[in-house]
N, C-alpha and C positions, 0 to 999 in steps of 0.2 A: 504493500500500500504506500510507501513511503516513496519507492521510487516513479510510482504512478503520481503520488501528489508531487513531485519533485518537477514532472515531465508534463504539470495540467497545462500549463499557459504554451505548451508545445500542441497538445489534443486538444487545446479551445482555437486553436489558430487554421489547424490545418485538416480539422473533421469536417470543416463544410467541404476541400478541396477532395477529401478522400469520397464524402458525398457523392461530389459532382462525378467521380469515376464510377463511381456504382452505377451512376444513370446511365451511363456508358452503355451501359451491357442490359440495360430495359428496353425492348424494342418500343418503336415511336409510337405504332399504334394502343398500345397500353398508357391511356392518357390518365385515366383515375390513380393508377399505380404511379406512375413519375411523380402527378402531384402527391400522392400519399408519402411515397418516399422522401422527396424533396420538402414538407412540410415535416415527418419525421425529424430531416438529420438535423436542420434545422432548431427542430424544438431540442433535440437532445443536446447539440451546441450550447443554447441557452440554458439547460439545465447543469452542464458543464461546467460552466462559466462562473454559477454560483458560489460556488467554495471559494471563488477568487476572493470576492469580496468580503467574506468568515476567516479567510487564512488571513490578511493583510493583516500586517502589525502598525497602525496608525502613527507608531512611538519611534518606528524607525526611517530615517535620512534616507539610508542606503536602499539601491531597487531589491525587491521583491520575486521572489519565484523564478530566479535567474538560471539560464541554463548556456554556458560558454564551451563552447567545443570548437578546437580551432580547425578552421578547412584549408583557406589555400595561405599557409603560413609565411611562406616567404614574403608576400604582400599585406601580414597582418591582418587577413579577413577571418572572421571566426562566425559559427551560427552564437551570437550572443542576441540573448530577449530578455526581456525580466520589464516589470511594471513597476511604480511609484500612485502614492495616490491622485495622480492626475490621469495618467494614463487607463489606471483599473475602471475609472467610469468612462472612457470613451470605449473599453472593451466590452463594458457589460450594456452601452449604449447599443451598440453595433449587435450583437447577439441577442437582446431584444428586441431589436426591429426586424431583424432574418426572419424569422415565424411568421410575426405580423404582414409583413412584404410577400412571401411568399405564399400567404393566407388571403390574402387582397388580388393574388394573379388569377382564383382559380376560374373566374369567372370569366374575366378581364383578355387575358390572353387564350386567342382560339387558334395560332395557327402555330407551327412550331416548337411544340411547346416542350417538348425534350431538348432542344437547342438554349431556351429559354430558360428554364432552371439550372442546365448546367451554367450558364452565363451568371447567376442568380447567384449559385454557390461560390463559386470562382472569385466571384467580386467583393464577398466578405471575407474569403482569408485573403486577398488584396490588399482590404482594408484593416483586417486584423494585424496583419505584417504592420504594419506602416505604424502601428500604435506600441508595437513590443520590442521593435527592433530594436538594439542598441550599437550595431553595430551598421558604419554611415555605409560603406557600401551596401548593403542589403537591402538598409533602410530607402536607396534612391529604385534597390530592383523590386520591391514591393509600390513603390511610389508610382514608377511606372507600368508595371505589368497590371494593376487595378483598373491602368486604363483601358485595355482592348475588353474584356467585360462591358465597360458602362458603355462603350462605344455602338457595343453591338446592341445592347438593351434599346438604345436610343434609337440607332439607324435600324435596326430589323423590325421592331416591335414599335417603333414610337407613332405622332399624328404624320400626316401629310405633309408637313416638311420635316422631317426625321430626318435626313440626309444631310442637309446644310446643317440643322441644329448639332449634331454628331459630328460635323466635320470640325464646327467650330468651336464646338468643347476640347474636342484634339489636339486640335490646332493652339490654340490656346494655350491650355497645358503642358502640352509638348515646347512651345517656347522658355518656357517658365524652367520645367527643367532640365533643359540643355546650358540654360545659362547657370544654374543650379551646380551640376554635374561639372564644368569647367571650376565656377566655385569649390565642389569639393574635390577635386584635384590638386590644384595650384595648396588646399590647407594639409593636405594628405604629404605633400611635397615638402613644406615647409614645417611641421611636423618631424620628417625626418634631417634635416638638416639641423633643423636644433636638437632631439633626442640619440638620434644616432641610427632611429630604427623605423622602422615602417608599418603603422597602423591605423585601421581606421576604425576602432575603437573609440566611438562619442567620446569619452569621459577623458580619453588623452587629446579629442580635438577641442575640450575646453582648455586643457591647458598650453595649446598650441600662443605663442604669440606673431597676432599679426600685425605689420606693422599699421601707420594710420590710413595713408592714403588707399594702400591694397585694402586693407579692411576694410572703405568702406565701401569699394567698388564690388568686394566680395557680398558685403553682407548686401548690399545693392541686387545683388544676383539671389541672394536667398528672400528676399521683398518680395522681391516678381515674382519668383515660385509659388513661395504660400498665399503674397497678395491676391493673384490670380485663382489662385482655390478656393480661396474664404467666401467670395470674393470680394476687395474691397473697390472703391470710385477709384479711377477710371477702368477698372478690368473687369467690371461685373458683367460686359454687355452678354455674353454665352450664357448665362445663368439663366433669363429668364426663356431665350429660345428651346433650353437643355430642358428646363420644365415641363413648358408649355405640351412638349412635341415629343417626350419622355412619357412609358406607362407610367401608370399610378403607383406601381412598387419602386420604378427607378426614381423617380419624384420624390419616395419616403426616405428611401437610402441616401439619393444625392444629397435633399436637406438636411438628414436627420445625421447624418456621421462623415457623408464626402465633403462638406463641406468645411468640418470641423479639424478636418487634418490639416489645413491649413492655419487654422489658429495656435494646434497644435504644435503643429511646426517652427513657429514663431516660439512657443514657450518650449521646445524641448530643443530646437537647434539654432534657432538664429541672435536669438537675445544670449546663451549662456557660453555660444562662440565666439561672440563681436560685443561683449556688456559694454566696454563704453562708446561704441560708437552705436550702439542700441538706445542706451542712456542719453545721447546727445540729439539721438534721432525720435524717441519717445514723443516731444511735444508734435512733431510734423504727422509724425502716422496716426497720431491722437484725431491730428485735423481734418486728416483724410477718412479715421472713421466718422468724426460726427458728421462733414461731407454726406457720407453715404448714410448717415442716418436719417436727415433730412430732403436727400434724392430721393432717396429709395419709398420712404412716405408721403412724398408729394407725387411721385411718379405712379404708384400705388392707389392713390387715389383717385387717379382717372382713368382706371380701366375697369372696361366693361366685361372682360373674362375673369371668373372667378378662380380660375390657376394662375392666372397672368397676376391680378394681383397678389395669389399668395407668394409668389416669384420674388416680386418687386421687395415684399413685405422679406423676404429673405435678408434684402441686402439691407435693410435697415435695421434688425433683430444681430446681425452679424458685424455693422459699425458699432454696435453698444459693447459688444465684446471687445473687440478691437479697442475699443475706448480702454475698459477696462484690463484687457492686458498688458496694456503700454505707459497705464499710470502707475505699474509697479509698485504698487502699494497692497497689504496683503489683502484686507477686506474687498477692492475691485478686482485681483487676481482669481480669489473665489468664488465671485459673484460672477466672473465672466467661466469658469469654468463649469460653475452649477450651471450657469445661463446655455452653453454648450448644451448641455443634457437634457435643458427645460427647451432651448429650439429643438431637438431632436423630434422633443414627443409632441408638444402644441404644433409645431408646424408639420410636422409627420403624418401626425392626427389630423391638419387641415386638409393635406394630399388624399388621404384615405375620405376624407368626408367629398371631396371634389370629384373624388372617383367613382363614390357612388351616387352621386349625384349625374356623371356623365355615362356610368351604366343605364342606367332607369331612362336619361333623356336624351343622351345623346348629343348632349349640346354643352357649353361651359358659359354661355352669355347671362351675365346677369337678369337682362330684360325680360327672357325665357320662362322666368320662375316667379314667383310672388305665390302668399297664401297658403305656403307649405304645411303650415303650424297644423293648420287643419286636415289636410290628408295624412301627413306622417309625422307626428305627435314626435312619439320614442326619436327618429332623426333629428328634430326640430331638437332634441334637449341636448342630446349631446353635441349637435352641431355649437351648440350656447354653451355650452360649457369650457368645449376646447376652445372657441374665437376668445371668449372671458383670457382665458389663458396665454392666448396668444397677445393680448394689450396688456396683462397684468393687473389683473385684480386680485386686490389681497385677498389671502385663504386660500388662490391657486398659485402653482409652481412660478410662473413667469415674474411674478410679483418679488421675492423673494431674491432671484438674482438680479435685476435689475435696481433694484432697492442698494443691493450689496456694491454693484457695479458703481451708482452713482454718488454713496456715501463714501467709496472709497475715492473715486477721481474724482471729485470735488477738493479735495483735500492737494491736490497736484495739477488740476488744471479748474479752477473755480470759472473760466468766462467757457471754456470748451463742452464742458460739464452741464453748464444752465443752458448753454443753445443745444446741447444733446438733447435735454429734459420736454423740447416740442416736437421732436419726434415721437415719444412716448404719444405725448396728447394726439399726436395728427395718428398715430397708428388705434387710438379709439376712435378716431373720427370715421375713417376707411372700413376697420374693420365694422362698425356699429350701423355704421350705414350700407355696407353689403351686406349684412346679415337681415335689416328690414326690409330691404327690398326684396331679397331672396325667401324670406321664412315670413316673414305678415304681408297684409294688404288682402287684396282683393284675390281672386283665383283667375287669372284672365285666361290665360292657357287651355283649352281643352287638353290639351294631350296630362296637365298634369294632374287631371281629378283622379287619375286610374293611379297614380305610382302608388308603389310598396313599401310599406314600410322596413325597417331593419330584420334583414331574414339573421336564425341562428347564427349562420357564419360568420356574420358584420359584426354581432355580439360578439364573437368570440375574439375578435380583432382588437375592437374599440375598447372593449371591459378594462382590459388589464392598463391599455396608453392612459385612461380617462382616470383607475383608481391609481396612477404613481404621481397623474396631475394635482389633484387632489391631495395625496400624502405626504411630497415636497413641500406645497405651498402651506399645509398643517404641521408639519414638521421633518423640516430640512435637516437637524442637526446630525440622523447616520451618514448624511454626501457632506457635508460640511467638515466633520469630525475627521473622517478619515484622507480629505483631500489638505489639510491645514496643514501638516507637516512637509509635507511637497511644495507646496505655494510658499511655505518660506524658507524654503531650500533655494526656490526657484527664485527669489527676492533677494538671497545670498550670492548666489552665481552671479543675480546682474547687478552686482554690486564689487564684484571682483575687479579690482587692475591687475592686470599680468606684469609683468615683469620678466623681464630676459632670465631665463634658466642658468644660474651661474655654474650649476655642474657639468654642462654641456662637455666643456673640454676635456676634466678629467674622467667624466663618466658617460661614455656615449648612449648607456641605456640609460641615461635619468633617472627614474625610479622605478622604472619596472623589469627590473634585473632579468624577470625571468626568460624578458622578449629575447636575452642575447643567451639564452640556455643557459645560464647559472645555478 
């Protein structure tokens, strides 16, 4: 038992990809069965997963459940993973929403759909990699290989422009990390000219020093990478086409965890690489999220597709983070990383309500619907419940980090802070008024006096996003508790000056004796 719990964060990573092999061998026409299986491995992932968050010791600095086996040694690559308490909820994010995603296709997706789940599976150990990795090469081949998954979700299965929207997610990202990828080169390099040795073991590229101007053209390169994920202004514009024009599972996953490895990113590699040229760059990125919190709510507000606005609504829920993780202060660190976990479900939960919504009508325009309340009652509450969520009302999850977000960067940036704080208000404004137009009034629509209300299945999805929205915003303090000791670890690193390694000369392995086999 010991060596299995030793090897868990190895079987929560790579059970969906073993998953997607089993599909392999299910012929296509057995469509009940691939979903069965596929919703299986799935749920068992997620059950997996649990022990992560009962094993974690809240009390400890150092990562967690680590497993280092070195591969191609003479370049210092090793299979290293291990989690921190930031990391373990973007893992249990992600293995949460696989069920639910996969639970949401079964209706949704008719053609292909062996192709589809193994795409499905594939794409969370993608995503799972990218959150355990600790070692940088890996870290860039999970970064990238998660992209032909979501590629294909988008272009095979997505709306009527699936193809450009697909292309331009690629495209995009794929820019971000090739200039990434030179970045972590050029620090892999310089690395070994001051230690003596060759690795690309994160925790020795924090103690790499780079000098200023390369550093900041480096950590410039790691901007663009996670900017363009998260996504912040001006890189958002692929996000709401990748939505729009994306199934309703690829819509849950992209908001609810691909988007978040970009923030990620930012707190596990770009700030504790480059701390003070992070530190110097903090007030600008600060600006460019509340920018986008502001774009993204006025933009949001004038559309007439109810996925298009929950898109827009993306980029403004993900500038408050950004706010938050760049005030390096611990209470906003927190609140942007609960906040992480509260976009996952409220806007997850938006995707899955839009979904069924365009099941039943086949349409995403606002004007379509009105008077809902009265046909489908049970829809109408929890559609209220989750949009509650998504502006932040106290007693729900969203309320909670954002509270935390902006009592903390108030405190670091007071004018950037109070012009964040109208985005909040214009995101009740948007949200509040697409929810009356679509759910009261009048019934104009013939076609919509026949819909259905929430079959079994939709319960079975909704239940669980709707009681963790509810039990954060009631009490937060088990994600709080256990994420505290990593956030000011994380406030320690970006507080670090380097300083030139004065053992260099005498001791070409610097401290890690054992790289030069001692």
């Amino acid at each position: 038992m010991d060596g299995l719990f030793n090897n868990l964060l190895s079987i929560v990573t790579f059970l969906p990809a073993a998953g997607a092999l089993i599909l392999l061998f299910i012929p296509k026409d057995k469509n009940q069965l691939l979903k069965n299986v596929a919703l299986g491995i799935s749920l068992l992932g997620f059950l997996v997963s649990i022990p992560l968050y009962f094993g974690y010791n809240e009390t400890l600095t150092e990562m967690q459940f680590v497993v280092n086996i070195p591969w191609m040694q003479s370049l210092g690559i090793s299979y290293y993973i291990g989690i921190d308490g930031i990391s373990l909820f973007m893992v249990l994010l992600t293995t949460f929403l696989a069920p639910i995603s996969v639970l949401s296709s079964f209706n949704y997706i008719q053609a292909r759909e062996k192709e589809y789940y193994i795409s499905l599976l594939l794409l969370e150990t993608g995503i799972l990699g990218v959150f355990v990795v600790l070692d940088v090469f890996l870290f860039y081949l999970f970064w990238e290989a998660m992209l032909i998954p979501m590629y294909l979700i988008i272009g095979v299965w997505g709306g009527k422009r699936r193809i450009y929207a697909a292309v331009k997610f690629f495209i995009y990202t794929m820019i971000g990390s090739l200039l990434m990828l030179v970045a972590i080169i050029m620090i892999f390099f310089l690395h070994h000219e001051q230690f003596g040795f060759y690795s690309f073991n994160l925790f020795e590229f924090y103690k790499t020093v780079i000098p200023g101007n390369t550093g900041f053209w480096l950590f410039l390169a790691f901007v663009l990478a996670f900017g363009i994920k998260v996504p912040v202004f001006p890189f958002h514009t692929w996000l709401p086409d990748a939505h729009v024009e994306a199934p309703t599972a690829g819509s849950v996953i992209l908001a609810g965890v691909l988007l978040k490895m970009g923030v990620y990113g930012f707190i596990r590699f770009a700030v504790p690489i480059f701390p003070e040229t992070a530190v110097a760059a903090a007030p600008y990125i600060a600006l460019i999220g509340v920018v986008g919190i502001i774009y993204g709510s006025l933009v949001a507000w004038s559309q007439d597709d109810v996925k298009k606005l929950v898109a827009y609504s993306s980029v403004a829920h993900l500038g408050v983070v950004m706010l938050g993780v760049f005030a390096i202060q611990v209470n906003a660190v927190e609140g942007a990383v609960l906040q992480m976990v509260n976009h996952g479900l409220s806007t997850g939960a938006l995707f899955l309500i839009v979904g069924m919504l365009y099941e039943r009508r086949h349409t995403r325009i606002i004007d379509d619907f009105g008077g809902l309340a009265k046909i489908i009652p049970v829809f109408s509450v929890f559609f209220m419940i989750v949009m509650l969520s998504s502006i932040g009302l106290p007693g729900l999850n969203g309320f909670v980090g954002e509270f935390l977000i902006l009592f903390g960067a108030f405190h670091e940036f007071p004018v950037l802070t109070s012009i964040g704080v109208l985005g909040i208000v214009l995101s009740a404004v948007y949200m509040l008024s697409m929810y009356q137009r679509v759910i009261f009034g009048r019934v104009t629509k013939e076609e919509n006096k026949n819909i259905k209300d929430m079959s079994p299945r939709e319960w079975a999805y909704m239940v669980p996003v709707i009681a963790f929205i509810i039990f954060i915003g009631i009490y937060p303090t088990p994600f709080l508790r256990k994420m505290e000791t990593s956030v000011n670890e994380f406030i320690r690193l970006a507080g670090i000056v380097k300083s030139a390694p004065s053992e260099v000369k005498s001791n070409p392995c610097g401290s890690a004796q054992e790289e030069c086999g001692e």
